[in-house]
C-alpha angles and dihedrals in degrees: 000000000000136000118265116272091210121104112249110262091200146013101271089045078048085058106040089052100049087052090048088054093045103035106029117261093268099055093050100052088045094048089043099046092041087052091050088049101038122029120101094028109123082215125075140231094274089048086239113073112087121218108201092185082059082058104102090201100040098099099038087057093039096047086044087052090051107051096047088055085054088245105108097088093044092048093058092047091051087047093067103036097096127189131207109235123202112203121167123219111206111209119178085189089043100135103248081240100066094049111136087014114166126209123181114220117212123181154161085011090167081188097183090050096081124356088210088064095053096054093051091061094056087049092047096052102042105081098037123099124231146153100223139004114226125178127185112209149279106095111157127065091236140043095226142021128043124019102179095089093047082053102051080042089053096036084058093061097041077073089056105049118079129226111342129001118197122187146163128209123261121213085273094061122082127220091237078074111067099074094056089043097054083045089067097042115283128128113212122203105216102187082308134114126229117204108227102215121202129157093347091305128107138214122187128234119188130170136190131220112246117307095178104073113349093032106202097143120147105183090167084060091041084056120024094100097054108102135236101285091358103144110243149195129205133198125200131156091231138033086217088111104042090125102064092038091047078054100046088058101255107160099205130023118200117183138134122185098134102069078216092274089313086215104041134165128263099295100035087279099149129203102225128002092195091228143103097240153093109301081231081062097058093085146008138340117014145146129206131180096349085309119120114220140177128188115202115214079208130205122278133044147258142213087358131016097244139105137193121191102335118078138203126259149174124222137233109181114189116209115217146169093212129113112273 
């Protein structure tokens, strides 16, 4: 099966074409008829999974919860006081090259949520150091509808991130965005690996489309060019599938997806993660099956822009070859 030869005669033909030529024929059809399907239901794929951000009155009650318990002005104020996090990744097989390599997380931006967010997080990011950007999905406040807000919102921190920026989708981005995205800068992997060159070593990055909600993850095709004891690094939205890719031989796992909990209880104890996983996998620092992982609570906020013990961050991970 091959893209149509045709020119486009409108914007959506525009779009699918450009996402036949990018994605293959068959990925884009699958991504764009299982968003038609899909997007909005407050149900998943597999009819069990709950999402509470596809639940139209969800906000409205939250919001109404919080300020009766006298919490809903703190929690927007917690939800923009970002903090900058430092996590080291030890690697025995680390090229020499990449050691001390730094790599900014990004995650769960939700850049048309709250502009002063947003804006945190520009403020937040200007003055760090780091090798490479990578972010690992959900963009935009909501799971259907509109993307040109997310994508001003996107565009504008494009301008604040330094050198490349890699990233994959989360279950709240659609696939129409990807073209504009990689026409700012990004680079989206799309199921596909990038080799990282320095000083004539390599280290491998994958990353794999969303597995939460519209699970279209391939992690074999993710995967399938990294050599036999080559390092690498996955991205996923979610750590939902940490143990196929711990299987498939993947070093480090960076994902985000849970906010942490976003409103937890007094000790960071939250009250959903939203995810299929381990509980130890719903933030920070872990490691699984010889895998290291780290799920970052992110930094901005869904479904309301509040947060409760459990605040945002952005992450620097530092690569070594050093003892734990």
């Amino acid at each position: 099966m091959t893209a149509r030869a045709r020119s486009p005669d409108n914007q959506d033909e525009l779009l699918e074409y450009r996402l036949s030529l990018r994605l293959g024929p068959v990925h884009a059809r699958q991504r764009l008829g299982i968003e038609r399907e899909a997007e909005a239901k407050v149900f998943g794929q597999d009819h069990s999974s709950f999402h509470l951000e596809n639940w139209a009155t969800a906000p409205g009650f939250i919001r109404l919860c919080l300020r009766m318990a006298g919490m809903w002005g703190r929690g927007q104020s917690n939800s923009r006081r970002l903090r900058t996090v430092h996590n080291r990744f030890h690697l025995t097989n680390l090229p020499a090259a990449f050691e001390g390599y730094r790599i900014l997380h990004l995650t769960d931006l939700h850049v048309d949520m709250d502009e002063a967010n947003l804006q945190a997080v520009l403020r937040e990011i200007a003055p760090l150091d780091y090798d490479l950007c990578v972010l690992t999905g959900d963009y935009r406040k909501l799971t259907w509808g509109p993307i040109e807000e997310a994508l001003d919102g996107m565009a504008r921190l494009r301008d604040g991130i330094r050198g490349q920026a890699y990233a994959v989708l989360g279950n709240h981005d659609s696939v129409r965005m990807v073209p504009a995205l990689e026409d700012m800068g990004y680079r989206l992997l799309m199921n596909e690996m990038a080799p990282l060159e320095r000083e004539g070593q390599t280290l491998y990055l994958a990353g794999v489309d969303d597995a939460h909600f519209f699970k279209v993850h391939n992690l074999h095709r993710a995967g399938d060019e990294i050599p036999a004891g080559g390092t690498s690094v996955l991205l996923s939205h979610t750590p939902e599938i940490w143990r196929e890719a711990s299987h498939a031989g993947y070093d480090v796992f960076l994902c985000g997806h849970t906010h942490g909990g976003q409103i937890c209880l007094p000790g960071g104890i939250p009250v959903t993660l939203d995810s299929d996983c381990p509980r130890a996998l719903g933030r920070g620092y872990w490691r699984m099956n010889g895998m290291q992982g780290y799920t970052s609570p992110g930094s901005g906020t869904s479904v309301v822009n509040a947060r409760l013990n459990c605040p945002p961050e952005v992450t620097i991970h530092t690569l070594t070859r050093g003892p734990d």
